[in-house]
Each structure stands twice: as structure tokens, then as C-alpha cells.
C-alpha positions in Angstrom: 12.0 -48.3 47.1 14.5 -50.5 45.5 13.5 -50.6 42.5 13.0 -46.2 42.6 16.9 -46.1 44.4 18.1 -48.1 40.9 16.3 -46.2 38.6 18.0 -43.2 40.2 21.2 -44.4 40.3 20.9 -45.7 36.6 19.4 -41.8 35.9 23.0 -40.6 38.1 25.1 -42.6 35.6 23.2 -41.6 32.6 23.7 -37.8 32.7 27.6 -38.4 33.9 28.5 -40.4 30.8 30.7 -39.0 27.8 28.0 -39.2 24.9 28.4 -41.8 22.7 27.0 -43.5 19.6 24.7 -46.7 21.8 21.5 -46.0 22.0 18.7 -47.7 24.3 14.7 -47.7 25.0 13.2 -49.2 28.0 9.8 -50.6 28.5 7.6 -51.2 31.9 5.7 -54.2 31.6 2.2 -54.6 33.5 3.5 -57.1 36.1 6.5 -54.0 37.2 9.3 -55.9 35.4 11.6 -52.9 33.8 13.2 -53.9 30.5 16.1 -52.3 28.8 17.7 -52.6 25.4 20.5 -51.0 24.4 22.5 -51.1 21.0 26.0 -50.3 20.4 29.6 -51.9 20.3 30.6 -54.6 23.2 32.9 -51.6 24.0 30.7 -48.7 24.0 28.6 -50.9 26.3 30.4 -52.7 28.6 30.1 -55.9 28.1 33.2 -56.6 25.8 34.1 -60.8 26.5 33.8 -64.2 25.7 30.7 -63.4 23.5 31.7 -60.3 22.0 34.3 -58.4 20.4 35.1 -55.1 21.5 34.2 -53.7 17.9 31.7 -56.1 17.6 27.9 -54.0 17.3 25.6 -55.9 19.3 22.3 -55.5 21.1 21.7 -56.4 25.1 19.0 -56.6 27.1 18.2 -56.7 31.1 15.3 -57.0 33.0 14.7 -55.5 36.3 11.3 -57.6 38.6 9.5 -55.3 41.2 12.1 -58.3 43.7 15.6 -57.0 42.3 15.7 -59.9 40.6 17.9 -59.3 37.2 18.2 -61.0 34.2 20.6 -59.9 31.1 22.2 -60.8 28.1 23.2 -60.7 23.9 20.5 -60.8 21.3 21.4 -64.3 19.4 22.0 -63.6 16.1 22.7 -59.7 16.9 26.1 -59.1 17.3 28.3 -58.6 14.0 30.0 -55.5 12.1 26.7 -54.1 11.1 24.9 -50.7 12.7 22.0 -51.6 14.6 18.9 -48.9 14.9 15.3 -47.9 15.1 15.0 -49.9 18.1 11.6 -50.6 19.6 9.8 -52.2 22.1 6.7 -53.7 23.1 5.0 -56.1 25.4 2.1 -58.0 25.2 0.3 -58.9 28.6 -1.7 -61.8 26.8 0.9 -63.9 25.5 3.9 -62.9 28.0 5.6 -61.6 25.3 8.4 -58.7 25.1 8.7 -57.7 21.8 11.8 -55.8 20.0 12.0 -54.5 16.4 15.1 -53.2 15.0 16.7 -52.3 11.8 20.0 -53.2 10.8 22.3 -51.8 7.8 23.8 -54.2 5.9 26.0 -52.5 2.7 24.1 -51.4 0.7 20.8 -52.1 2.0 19.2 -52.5 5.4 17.3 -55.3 7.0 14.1 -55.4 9.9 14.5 -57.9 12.2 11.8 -58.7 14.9 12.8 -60.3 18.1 10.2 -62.6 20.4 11.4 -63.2 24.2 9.3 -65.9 26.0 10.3 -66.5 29.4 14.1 -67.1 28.8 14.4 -67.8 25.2 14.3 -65.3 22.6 13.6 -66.4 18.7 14.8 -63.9 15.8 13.4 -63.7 12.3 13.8 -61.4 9.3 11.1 -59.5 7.8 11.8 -60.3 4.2 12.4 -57.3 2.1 12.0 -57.5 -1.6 14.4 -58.2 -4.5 17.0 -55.9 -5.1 18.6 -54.1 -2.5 16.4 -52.9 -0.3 16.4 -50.2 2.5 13.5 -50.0 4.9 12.5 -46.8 6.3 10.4 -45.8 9.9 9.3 -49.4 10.8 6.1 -48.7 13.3 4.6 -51.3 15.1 0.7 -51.8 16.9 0.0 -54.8 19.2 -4.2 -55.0 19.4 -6.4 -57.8 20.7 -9.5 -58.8 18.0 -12.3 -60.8 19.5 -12.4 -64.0 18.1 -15.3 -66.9 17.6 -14.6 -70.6 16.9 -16.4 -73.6 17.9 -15.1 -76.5 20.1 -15.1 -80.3 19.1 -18.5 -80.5 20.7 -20.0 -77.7 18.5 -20.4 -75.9 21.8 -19.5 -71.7 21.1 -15.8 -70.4 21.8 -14.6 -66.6 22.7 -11.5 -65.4 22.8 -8.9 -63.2 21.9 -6.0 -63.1 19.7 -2.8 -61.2 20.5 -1.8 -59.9 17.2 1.3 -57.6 16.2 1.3 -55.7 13.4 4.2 -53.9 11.4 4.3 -51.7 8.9 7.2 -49.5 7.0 8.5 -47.8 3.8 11.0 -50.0 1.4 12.7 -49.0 -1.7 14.0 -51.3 -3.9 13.4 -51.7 -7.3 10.0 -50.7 -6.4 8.5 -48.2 -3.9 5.8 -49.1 -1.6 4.6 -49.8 1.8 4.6 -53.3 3.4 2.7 -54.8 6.2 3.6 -57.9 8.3 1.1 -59.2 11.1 2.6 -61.5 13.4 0.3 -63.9 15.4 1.5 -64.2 19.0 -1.0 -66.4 20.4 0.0 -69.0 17.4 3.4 -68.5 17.0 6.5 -70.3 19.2 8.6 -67.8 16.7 7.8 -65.4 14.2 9.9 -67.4 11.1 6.6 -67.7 8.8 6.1 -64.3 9.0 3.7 -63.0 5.4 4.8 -60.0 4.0 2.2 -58.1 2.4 3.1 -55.0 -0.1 0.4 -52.5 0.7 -0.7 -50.9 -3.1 -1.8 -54.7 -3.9 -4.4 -55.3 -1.2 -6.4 -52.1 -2.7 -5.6 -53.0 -6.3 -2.9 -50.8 -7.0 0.4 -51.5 -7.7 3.9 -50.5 -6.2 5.9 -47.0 -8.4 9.0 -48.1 -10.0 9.3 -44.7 -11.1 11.7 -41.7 -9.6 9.4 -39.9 -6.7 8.1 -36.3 -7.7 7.1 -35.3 -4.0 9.4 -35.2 -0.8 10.1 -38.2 0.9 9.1 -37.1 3.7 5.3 -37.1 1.8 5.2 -41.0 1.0 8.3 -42.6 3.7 5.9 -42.3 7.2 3.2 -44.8 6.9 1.1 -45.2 10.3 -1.0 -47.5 12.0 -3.5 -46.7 14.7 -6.2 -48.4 16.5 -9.6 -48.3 15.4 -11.7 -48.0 19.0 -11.4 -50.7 21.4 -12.7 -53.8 19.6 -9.0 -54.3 18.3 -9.5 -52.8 14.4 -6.5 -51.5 13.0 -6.5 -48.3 10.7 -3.2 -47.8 8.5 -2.1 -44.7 6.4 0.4 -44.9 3.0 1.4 -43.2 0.3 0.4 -44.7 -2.9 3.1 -42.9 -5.3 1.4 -44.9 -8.1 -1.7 -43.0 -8.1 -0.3 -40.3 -5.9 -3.4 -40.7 -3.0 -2.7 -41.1 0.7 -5.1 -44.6 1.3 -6.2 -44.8 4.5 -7.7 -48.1 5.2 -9.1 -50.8 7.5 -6.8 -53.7 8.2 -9.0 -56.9 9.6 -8.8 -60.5 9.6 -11.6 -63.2 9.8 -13.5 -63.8 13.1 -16.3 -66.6 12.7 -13.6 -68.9 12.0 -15.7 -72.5 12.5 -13.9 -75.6 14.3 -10.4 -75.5 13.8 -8.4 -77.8 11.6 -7.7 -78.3 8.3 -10.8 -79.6 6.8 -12.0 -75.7 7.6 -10.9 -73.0 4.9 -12.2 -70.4 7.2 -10.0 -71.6 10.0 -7.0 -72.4 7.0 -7.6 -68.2 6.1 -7.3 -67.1 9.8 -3.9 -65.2 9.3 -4.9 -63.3 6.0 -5.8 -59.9 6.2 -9.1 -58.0 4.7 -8.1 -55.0 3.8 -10.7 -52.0 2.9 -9.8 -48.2 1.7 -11.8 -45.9 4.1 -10.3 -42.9 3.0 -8.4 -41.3 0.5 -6.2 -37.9 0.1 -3.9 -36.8 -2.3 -0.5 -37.4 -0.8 0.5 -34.1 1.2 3.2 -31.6 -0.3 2.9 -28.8 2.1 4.8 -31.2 5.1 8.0 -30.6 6.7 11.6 -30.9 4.9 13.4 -34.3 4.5 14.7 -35.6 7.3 11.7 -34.7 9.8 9.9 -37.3 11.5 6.5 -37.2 11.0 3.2 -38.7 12.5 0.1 -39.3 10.9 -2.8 -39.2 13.2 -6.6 -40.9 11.4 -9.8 -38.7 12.8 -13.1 -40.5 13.3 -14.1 -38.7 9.8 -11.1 -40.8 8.4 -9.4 -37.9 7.5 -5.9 -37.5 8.1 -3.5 -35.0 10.1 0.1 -35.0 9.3 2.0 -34.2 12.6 5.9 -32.7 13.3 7.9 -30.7 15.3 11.0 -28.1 15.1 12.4 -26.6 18.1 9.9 -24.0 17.8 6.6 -25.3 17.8 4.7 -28.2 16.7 3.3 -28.3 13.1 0.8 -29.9 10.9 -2.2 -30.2 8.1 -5.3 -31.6 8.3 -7.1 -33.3 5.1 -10.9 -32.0 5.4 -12.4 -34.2 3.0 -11.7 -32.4 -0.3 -8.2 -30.3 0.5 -5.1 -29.8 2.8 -5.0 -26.8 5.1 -2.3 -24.7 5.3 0.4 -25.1 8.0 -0.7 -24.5 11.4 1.1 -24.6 14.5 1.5 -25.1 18.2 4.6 -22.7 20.0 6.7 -24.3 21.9 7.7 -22.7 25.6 8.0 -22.8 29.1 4.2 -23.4 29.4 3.7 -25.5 26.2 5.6 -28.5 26.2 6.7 -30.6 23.0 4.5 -33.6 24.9 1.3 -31.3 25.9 1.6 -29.4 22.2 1.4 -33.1 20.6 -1.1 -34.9 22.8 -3.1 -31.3 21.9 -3.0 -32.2 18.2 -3.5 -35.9 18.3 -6.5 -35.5 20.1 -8.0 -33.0 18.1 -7.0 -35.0 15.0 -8.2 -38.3 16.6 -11.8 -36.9 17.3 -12.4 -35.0 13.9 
């Protein structure tokens, strides 16, 4: 009940504020422990002091336990004249990890930064854009759990899990591509050794460094989705080099022997095997620029390209050999923008 009477209260002062430019996302975690992270000025959120600057842009966090108990404080690294956004969270159960991706804009280009809190300590890295200046566009990210089989120093079998985190985004630079970073959180004390991978090159292609001839809002919303419950990981991206929509299977080695160096299976652990399972022209019939979008892989492997208006939710499906035309969902009393989308995810998901 205490924990409901807060969540009111916090609801109470929520809708009473002046609207302002902080934002914030909040996260249950399996044990009942509520997080919340918000981004803004010291001023904007309160919390202007010793550590902060009024004008200062900085990101905070609190937790709430299922006791009362509360814990709070600054992102290290965070706080500075630069915008923070595109914050998002996740936890992972398996490593006791809360996780926190963000993106922040830096002149003229714009940095991820991913964010690891382990009991009381948090450890920040950069995932490393390319040369030039960079801007990264709709970071996503997919926790998933692959079954894993090693041997012990007795020869004796091993299974496990691994807890692994994968990101993936958009970046313009001198080049155009997607990029995909999987962080190990069963390995890592901090995620500073991060790889980088730029997508077109794991299916032999290579990134456009020409000027785009379709929308951005065709090629800038690469997706990741689970692949069933085994912890396979499906990814979508625009290939503006060949002008195809890839859709492939992201995997890493699980036989992986005794570990230790002496093992190059065990020394390959980390890299990915990547296969195209699908393929589509990149879509032209999607929604304007500046539309979110969400790209939803069927069991055939086909994609469905997913967004929403204030009237109805829209998208196309890929059947195998062409686009459809736009179809759409109506938005109103009785058809919710949450219903309307978990309608077309699931009948994209099981086609």
C-alpha cells in the first residue's frame, strides 16, 4: 500500500506540474524495486547543488524497494551543457543489472552512451561512432539469454546462460549504415571494450557514402526482435548500398570447449555470426519524415513496417515478392493506440 500511496502521489504531482523540457522513463524490476530516470537541467529537476549547476543538463536516477527503502542520485559523467535524450531502460534479472541507454548531442554530432548500475556503482562507456561527425539516430536495444555449453577443468559438461545486450541504431557520418554493439553482462564489470560492428559488412556489403534517394524514414529505423525463446536475435536494416531491407540472424558461438586462452573457440565467444534470412527492397510507401516507425519480423521472415497518426495505426507488409499498399487500424473510443498495435504486431509476428 505504500508503495501504491507513492506512486499516486508521484501521478498527483505529475499532472499538476507546468510542462517542461525533462523528460523521464521508469522501469519495474522483477524483485518490485521501481526505477526512475529523468533528464533535464539541475533546475528543471530539482536537484540544483553542490554537484550540479542550475543550467547544468544532467540525468538522475532513484529507486523505489517494495520496503520504502530509496536510493538516488547523478549519472557520473552525465551532467554538462549538452542535451540528453532517447532515454531507455532495461533490467536484467540474471546479472542484477539495470541498464540505461541514452543519446547525447554534442555540436555537431551526437553520441550513445550506455550506462551499467550494479548494486551501488554505475560504469559509463561510449558507443564509438565513426570518423567524422557523426549523429546516431533511434538507438533500440534487446536483452536475450542464449544457452551456452562449455566444459569444466575436469572435462565434466557445463550449461548455462549468458545474459547478453544487444544495441543497434542508424549513424551518418561520412558513411551511412547501421551498427550493432552486443554487450556481454555476465563477462563484463563495465561495458568499456564494447565492439562496434557496422552492419552492411557482416553480409558482405558495404556502408553508402552516397546522398539517400528514399525517405529517411525508409533506412533510419533498424529493429531487433527475438527469435522464439531459445535467445536468437533477428535484426532488420536498410542496406542503402544495394537498396534491400536485410533481415538477418544475429548468433554467437555456443560449444565453446574449456575456457582459456589456449581455446580459439572460447577466444571467439563475443563475435557474432551473422546470416541474411530475408531480404526486401527497402520500403517507399512508409510514413513522412519524422514518424517513428516499428518493424515487426513474421515467422516467414517477412517484414511489416508499423506507425501511427492520431487517426489510426498504419503499415505494409512485405509478402515475399512485393509491398502491400497502406493499410490501417482507426483509432477511437473502442480501439486504442495500444490494442490497434499489439493487433498488428501479432499478426505480423505470426505470418
Amino acid at each position: 500500500m505504500r508503495l501504491l500511496r507513492l506512486a499516486l502521489v508521484a501521478l498527483l504531482v505529475a499532472v499538476a506540474r507546468p510542462a517542461s523540457a525533462w523528460v523521464e522513463t521508469s522501469l519495474l524490476a522483477p524483485d518490485g524495486m521501481l526505477y526512475v530516470v529523468r533528464a533535464g537541467t539541475a533546475k528543471e529537476l530539482r536537484i540544483a547543488g553542490n554537484y550540479a549547476r542550475p543550467e547544468d543538463n544532467v540525468i538522475s536516477w532513484e529507486s523505489l524497494a517494495q520496503d520504502g527503502g530509496r536510493r538516488s542520485g547523478l549519472i557520473p559523467g552525465a551532467s554538462g551543457s549538452t542535451l540528453k535524450s532517447n532515454l531507455d531502460l532495461a533490467y536484467d534479472e540474471q546479472s542484477a543489472s539495470l541498464i540505461l541507454l541514452w543519446k547525447e548531442e554534442v555540436s555537431l554530432l551526437n553520441v550513445l552512451h550506455l550506462g551499467i548500475l550494479r548494486g551501488n556503482q554505475w560504469t559509463v562507456s561510449d558507443l564509438l561512432p565513426n570518423l567524422g561527425f557523426p549523429r546516431a539516430y533511434n538507438p533500440r536495444m534487446l536483452l536475450s539469454h542464449p544457452s551456452v555449453h562449455t566444459l569444466d577443468s575436469d572435462g565434466k559438461d557445463v550449461w548455462s546462460t549468458r545474459s547478453l545486450l544487444s544495441v543497434i541504431w542508424w549513424e551518418d557520418s561520412n558513411v551511412s549504415q547501421a551498427r550493432y554493439a552486443p554487450i556481454f553482462l555476465d563477462e563484463d564489470s563495465s561495458a568499456g571494450n564494447v565492439q562496434v560492428y557496422d552492419l552492411p559488412a557482416t553480409v558482405g556489403s558495404i556502408a553508402s557514402s552516397a546522398a539517400p534517394t528514399v525517405p529517411s524514414s525508409a533506412y533510419r529505423y533498424p529493429s531487433l526482435q527475438l527469435e522464439g525463446p531459445g535467445g536468437g536475435i533477428l535484426a532488420s536494416f536498410a542496406d542503402l548500398q544495394t537498396g534491400f531491407e536485410n533481415i538477418i540472424r544475429i548468433g554467437f558461438p555456443t560449444d565453446l570447449g574449456t575456457p582459456g586462452p589456449a581455446n580459439p573457440t572460447w577466444l571467439r565467444r563475443r563475435v557474432p555470426i551473422v546470416g541474411i534470412v530475408g531480404r526486401a527492397p527497402v520500403v517507399t510507401s512508409g510514413p513522412p519524415d519524422g514518424i517513428d516507425l516499428s518493424t515487426y519480423i513474421g515467422s516467414s521472415y517477412n517484414p511489416t513496417v508499423a506507425w501511427h497518426d492520431d487517426k489510426a495505426v498504419r503499415y505494409v507488409r512485405f509478402d515475399g515478392k512485393k509491398w502491400s499498399d497502406v493499410n490501417s487500424i482507426t483509432l477511437s473510443d473502442a480501439m486504442s493506440l495500444d490494442k490497434a498495435t499489439r493487433l498488428v504486431q501479432d499478426m505480423a509476428t505470426k505470418n
